[in-house]
Backbone as CSV, one residue per row, in Angstrom:
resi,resn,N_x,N_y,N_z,CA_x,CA_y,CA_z,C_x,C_y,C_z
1,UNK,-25.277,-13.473,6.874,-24.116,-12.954,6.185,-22.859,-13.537,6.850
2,UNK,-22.045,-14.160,5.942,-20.406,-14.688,6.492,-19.585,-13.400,6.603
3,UNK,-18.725,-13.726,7.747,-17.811,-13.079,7.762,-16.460,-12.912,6.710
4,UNK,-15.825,-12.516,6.361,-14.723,-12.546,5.923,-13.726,-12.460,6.366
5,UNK,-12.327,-12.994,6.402,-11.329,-12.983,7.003,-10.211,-12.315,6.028
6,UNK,-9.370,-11.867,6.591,-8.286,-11.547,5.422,-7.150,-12.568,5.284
7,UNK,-7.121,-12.422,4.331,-5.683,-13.650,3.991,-4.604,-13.176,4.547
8,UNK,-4.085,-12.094,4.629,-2.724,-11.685,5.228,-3.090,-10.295,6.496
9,UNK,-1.962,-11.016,7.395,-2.090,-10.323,8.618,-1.716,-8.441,8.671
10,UNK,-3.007,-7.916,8.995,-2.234,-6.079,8.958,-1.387,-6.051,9.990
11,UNK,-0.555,-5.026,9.851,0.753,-4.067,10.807,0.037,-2.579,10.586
12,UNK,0.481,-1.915,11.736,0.106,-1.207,12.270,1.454,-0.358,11.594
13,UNK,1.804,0.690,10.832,3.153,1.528,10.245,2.602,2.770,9.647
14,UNK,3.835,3.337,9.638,3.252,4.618,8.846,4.522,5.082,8.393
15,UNK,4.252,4.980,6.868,5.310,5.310,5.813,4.819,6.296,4.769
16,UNK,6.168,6.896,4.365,5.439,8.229,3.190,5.236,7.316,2.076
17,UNK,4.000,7.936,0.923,3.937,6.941,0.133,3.867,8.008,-1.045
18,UNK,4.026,7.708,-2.271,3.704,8.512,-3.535,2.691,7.605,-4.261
19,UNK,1.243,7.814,-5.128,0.683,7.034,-5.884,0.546,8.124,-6.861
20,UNK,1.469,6.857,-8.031,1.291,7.690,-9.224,0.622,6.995,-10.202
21,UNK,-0.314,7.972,-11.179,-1.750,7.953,-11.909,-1.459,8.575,-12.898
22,UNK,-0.564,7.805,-14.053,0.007,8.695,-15.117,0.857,9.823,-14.917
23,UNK,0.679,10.927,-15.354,1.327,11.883,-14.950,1.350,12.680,-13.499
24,UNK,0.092,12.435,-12.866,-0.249,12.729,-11.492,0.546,11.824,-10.274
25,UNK,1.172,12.947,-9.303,1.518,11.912,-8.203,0.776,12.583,-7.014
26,UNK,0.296,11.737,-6.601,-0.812,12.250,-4.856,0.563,12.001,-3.488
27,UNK,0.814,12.573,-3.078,1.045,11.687,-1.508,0.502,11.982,-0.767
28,UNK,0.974,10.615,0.036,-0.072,10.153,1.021,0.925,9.653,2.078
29,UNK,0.185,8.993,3.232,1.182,8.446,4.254,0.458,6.672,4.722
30,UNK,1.068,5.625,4.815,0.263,4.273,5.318,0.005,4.447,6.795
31,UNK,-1.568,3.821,7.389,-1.828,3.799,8.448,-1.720,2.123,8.722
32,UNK,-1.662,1.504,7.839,-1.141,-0.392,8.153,-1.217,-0.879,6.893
33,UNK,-0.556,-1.680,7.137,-0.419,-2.600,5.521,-0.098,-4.154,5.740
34,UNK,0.021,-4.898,4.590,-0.004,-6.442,4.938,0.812,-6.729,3.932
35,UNK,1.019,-7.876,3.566,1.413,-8.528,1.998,0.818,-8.290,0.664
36,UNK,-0.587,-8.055,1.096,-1.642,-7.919,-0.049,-2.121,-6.418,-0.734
37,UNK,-1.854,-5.713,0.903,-2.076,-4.030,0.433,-1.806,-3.075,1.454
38,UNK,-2.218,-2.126,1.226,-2.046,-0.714,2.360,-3.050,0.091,2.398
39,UNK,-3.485,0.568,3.760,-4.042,1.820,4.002,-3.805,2.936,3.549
40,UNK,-4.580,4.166,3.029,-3.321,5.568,2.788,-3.991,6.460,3.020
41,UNK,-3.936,7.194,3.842,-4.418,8.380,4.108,-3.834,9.437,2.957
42,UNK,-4.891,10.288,2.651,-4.700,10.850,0.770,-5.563,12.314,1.149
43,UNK,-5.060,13.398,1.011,-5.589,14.320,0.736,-6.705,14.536,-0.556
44,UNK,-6.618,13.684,-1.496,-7.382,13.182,-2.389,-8.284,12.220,-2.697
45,UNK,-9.221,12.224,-3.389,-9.902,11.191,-3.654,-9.328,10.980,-5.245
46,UNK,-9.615,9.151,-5.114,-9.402,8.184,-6.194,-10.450,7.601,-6.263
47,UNK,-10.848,6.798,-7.922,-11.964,6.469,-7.990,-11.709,5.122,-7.397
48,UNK,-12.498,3.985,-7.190,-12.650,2.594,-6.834,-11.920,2.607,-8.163
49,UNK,-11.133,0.962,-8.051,-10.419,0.105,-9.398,-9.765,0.895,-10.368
50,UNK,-9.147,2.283,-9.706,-7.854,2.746,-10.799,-6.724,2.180,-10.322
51,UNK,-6.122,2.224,-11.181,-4.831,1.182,-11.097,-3.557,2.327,-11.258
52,UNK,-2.600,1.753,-10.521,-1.366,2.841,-10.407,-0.327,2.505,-9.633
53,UNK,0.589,3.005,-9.480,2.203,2.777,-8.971,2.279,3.762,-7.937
54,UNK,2.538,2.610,-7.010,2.768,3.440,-5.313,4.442,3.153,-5.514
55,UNK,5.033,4.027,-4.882,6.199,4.566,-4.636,6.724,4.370,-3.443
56,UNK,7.265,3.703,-2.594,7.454,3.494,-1.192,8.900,2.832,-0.965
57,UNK,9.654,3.797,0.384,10.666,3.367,0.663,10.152,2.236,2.017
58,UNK,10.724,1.062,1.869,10.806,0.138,2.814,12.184,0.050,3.326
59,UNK,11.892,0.081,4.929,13.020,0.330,5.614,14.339,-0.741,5.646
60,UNK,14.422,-1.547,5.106,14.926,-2.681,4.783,15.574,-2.737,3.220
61,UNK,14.852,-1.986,2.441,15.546,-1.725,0.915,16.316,-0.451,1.070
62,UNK,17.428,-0.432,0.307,17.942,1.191,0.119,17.504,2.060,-0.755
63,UNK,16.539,1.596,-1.591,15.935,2.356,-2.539,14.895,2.290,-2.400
64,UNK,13.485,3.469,-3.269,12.496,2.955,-3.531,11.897,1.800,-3.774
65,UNK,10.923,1.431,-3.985,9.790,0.448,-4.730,9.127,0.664,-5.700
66,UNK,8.392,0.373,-6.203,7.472,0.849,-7.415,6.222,-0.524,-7.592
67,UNK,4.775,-0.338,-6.591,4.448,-1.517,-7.091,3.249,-1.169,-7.370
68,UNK,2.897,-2.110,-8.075,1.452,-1.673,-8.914,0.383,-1.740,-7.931
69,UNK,-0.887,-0.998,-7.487,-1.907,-1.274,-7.086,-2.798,-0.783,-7.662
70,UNK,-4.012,-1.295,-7.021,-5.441,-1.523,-7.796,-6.263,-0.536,-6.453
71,UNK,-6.857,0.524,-6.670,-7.512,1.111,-5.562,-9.105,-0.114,-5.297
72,UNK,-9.436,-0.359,-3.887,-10.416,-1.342,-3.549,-11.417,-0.998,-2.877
73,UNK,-10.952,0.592,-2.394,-12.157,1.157,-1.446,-11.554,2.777,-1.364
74,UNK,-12.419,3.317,-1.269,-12.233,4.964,-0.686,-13.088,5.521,0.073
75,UNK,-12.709,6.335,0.338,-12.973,7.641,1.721,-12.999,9.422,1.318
76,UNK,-13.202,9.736,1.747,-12.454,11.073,1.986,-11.658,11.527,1.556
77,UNK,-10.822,10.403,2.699,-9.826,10.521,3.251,-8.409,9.822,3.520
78,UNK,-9.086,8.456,2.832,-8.306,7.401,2.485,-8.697,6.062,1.565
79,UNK,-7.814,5.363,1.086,-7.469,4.764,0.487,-7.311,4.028,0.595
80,UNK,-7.805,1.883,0.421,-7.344,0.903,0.779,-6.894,0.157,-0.821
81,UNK,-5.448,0.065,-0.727,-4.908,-0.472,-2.069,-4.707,-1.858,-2.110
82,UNK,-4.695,-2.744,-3.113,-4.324,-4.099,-3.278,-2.936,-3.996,-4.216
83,UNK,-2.263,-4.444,-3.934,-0.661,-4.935,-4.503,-1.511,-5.954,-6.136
84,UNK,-0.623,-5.295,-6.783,-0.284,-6.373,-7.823,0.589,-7.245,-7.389
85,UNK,1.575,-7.730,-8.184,2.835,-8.742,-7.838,3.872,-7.845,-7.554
86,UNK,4.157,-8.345,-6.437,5.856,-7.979,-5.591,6.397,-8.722,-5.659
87,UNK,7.881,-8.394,-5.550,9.194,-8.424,-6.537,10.014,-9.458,-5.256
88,UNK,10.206,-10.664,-5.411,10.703,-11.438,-4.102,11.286,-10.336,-2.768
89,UNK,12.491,-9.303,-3.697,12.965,-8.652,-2.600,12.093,-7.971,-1.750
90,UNK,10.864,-7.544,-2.198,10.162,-6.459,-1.767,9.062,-7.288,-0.862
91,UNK,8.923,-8.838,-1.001,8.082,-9.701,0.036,9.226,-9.779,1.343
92,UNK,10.260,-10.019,1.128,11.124,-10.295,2.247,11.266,-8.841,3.336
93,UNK,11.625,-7.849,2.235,11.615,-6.217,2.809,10.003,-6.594,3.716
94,UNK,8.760,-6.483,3.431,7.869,-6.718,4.581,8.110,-7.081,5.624
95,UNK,8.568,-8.638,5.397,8.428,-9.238,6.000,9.559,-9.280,7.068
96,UNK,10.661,-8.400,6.835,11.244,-8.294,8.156,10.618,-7.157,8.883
97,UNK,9.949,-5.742,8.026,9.122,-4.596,9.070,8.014,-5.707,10.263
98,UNK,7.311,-6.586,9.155,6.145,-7.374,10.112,6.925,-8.848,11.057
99,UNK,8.521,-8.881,11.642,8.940,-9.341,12.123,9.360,-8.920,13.693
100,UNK,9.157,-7.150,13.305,9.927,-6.242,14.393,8.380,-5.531,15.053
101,UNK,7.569,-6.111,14.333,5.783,-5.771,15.177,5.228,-6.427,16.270
């Protein structure tokens, strides 16, 4: 069996997050995230491959976010999400949190 590597490097953060599922919003909080996705610790369970809008202030934007993810794995207890497409501002917003790591 090969290993797998990830394409983008995790950070270690923890931010409040909202994932909203139609009319439902869960929160949750990130235990690390990358370019590609986030951890979330969730008082809830989600099924594998529902799709939905995480809500997240990045410390670098003055406002929210709103970006689409795709759930890729679950827990319990948590949640590993994949990003749809982010919004140039919202790659740069990362990428200065994963500058100050």
């Amino acid at each position: 069996m090969t290993e797998q590597r990830r394409v983008h490097e995790r950070y270690e953060c923890v931010l409040p997050v909202t994932l909203r599922l139609g009319d439902r919003e869960i929160q949750g909080e990130t235990r690390n995230l990358s370019l590609g996705g986030m951890l979330i610790v969730f008082a809830e369970q989600v099924p594998y491959g529902t799709e939905g809008k995480l809500r997240v202030r990045l410390p670098a934007l003055k406002e929210d976010s709103d970006i689409p993810v795709t759930i890729r794995w679950a827990t319990d207890d948590a949640l590993g999400v994949q990003f749809g497409s982010l919004r140039a501002l919202e790659v740069w917003a990362f990428n200065q949190m994963f500058k100050s790591k």
